[in-house]
N, C-alpha and C positions, 0 to 999 in steps of 0.2 A: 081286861087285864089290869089297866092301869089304877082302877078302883081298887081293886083287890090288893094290888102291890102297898101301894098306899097306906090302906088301911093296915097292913100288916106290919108294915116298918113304925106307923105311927103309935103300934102298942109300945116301943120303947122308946122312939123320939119323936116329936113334931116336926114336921115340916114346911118352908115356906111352896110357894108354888114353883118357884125358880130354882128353889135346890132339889125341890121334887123331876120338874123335868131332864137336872142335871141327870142324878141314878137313871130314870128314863133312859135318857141318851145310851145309858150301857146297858140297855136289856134288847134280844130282838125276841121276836116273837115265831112258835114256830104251831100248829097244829098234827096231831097224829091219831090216825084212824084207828078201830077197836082193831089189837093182837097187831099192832105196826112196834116194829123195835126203833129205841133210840139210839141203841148201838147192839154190833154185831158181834158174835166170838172175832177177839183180835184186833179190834177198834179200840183205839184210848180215847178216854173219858177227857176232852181237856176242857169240858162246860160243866157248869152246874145248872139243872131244868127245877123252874116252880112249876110245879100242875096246879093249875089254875080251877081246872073244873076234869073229874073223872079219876078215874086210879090207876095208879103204875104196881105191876108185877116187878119186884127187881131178883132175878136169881142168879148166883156165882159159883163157880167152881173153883176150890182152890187147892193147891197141892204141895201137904207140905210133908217132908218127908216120906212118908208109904202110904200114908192116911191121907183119904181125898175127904171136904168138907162141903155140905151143899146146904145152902139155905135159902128160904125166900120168904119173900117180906111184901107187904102189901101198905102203900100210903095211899090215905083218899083227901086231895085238895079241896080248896074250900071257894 
């Protein structure tokens, strides 16, 4: 992961080694098996996840007024 992170922050800025492990310090790392949720109906969101390697389904339901709205969306990390 730490590669990856890296390279990806350093498409808009360089970084030294020591303010690289600073960001470090505020990532943990987590792994999840194929059709594993990162969250469940009724769970809040208070992380933001990089996928590092493999793709996330993300689908929502939302309801506003009479009209229900359902979307889903596919991102494949790098």
């Amino acid at each position: 992961m730490k590669h990856h992170l890296k390279q990806h922050i350093e498409e808009i800025i360089k970084l030294t080694d020591e303010e690289f492990e600073f960001i470090l310090s505020h990532f943990e790392t987590t792994n999840k098996r194929k059709r594993q949720y990162l969250l469940q109906e009724g769970e809040i969101a208070d992380k933001e996840y990089w996928i590092v390697k493999g793709c996330l389904k993300a689908t929502f339901l939302m309801k506003m007024e009479k009209n229900i709205f359902y979307s889903s969306e596919w991102k494949i990390g790098g």
